[in-house]
N, C-alpha and C positions, 0 to 999 in steps of 0.2 A: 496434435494428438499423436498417442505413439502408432506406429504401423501396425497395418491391421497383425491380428496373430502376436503383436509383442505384449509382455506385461515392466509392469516399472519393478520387477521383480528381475525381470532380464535385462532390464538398462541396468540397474545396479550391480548385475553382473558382469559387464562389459559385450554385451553383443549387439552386433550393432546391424541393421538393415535399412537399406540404402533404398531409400524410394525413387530416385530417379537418378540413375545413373549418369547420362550425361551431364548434368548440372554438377554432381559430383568430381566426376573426371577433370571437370572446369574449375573447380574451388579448387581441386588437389594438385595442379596444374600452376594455378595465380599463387600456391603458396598459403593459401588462408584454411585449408582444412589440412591436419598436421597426422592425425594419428584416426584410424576407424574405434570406435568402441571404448574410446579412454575419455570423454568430454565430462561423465559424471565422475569418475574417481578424483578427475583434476577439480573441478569445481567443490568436492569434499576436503582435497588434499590442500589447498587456496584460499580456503576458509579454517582449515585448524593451523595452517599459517602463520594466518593472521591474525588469529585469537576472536575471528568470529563462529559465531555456536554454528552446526551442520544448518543448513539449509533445509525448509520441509518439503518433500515431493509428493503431489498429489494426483491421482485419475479425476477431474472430473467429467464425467463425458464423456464429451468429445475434443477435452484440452487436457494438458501437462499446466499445473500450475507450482511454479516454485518459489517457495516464501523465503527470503531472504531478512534473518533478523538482524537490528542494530551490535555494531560492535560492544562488550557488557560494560568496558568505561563509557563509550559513548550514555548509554542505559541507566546507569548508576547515576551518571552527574544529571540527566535528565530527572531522575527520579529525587533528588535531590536538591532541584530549583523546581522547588512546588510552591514558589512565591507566587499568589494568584494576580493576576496580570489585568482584570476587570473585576471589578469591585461593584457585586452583584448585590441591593439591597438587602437584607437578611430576611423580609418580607417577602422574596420573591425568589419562591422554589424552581430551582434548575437542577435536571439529574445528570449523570456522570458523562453523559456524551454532547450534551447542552453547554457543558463546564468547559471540557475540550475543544468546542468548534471556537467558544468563545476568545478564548488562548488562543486558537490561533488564527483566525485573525488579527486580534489584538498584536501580535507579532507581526503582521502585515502579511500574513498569507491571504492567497483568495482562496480560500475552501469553500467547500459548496458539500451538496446535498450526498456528491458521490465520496467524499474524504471522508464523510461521517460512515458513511457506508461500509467502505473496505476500512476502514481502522478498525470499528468496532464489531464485524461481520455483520451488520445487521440490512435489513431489505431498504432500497432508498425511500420508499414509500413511508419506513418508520424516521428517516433521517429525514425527508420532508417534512414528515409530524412537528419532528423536534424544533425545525425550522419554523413552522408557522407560531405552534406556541413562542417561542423568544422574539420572534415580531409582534405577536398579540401583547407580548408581557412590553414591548417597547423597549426591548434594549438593546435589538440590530434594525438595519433598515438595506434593501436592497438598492445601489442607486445602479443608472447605467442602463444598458440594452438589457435582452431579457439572455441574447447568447452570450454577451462577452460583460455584462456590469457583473458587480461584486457585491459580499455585505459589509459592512462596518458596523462598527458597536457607534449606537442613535447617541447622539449626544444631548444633553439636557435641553428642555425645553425653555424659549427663551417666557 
């Protein structure tokens, strides 16, 4: 979070308020803290660089959340292999974040309940939801412990 009394109005102005001094002295010291008050304009200035879009900076709380979008070629060629990757019966309705989990997996990620969540902002309770329905419809299966097993798309039955 930012210090008390500051606003993300005064980070992006460059001001900078050091909460603990000697830890400071220490970083500035080993070489790894360079400049007081300049970390957000470099992180703006690093990103139109490189041809990625500004970053978003958010209060919430009691956290600094910073969203970091994909580079837009990155985006573009994404948006452009919408080759569907599981081949979901036409009989058996899946909505837009059902569609997504299932992709990726299918690509060999392990997502879970939390990936559904932060992609498409919604609560894991709903990303749970959507988890259960595509197991009742039978076209993932969880194998594995309950902390560290995965889902994979169920393969037909014999």
């Amino acid at each position: 979070m930012l210090p008390f009394g500051m606003t993300l109005d005064d980070l992006k102005a460059g001001v900078s308020r050091i909460r603990n001094r000697v830890i400071a002295r220490v970083l500035r010291e080993l070489g790894l803290s360079e400049e007081w008050g300049t970390g957000y304009r470099r992180v703006i200035e690093d990103c139109r660089a490189g041809g990625y879009p500004a970053p978003e900076w958010e209060e919430r709380g009691p956290a600094l959340r910073v969203v970091f979008r994909p580079h837009p070629e990155v985006a573009a060629a994404a948006d452009e292999t919408v080759d569907v990757l599981v081949n979901v019966p036409v009989n058996v309705p899946v909505n837009e974040r059902q569609r997504w989990f299932l992709d990726q997996i299918a690509r060999g990620g392990a997502a879970k309940a939390a990936e559904i969540a932060a992609h498409f902002r919604v609560t894991e309770k709903t990303a749970q939801r959507d988890l259960t329905d595509l197991k009742a419809k039978q076209l993932i299966e969880f194998v594995g412990a309950p902390k560290t097993g995965v889902y994979r798309i169920k393969g037909p039955s014999p």
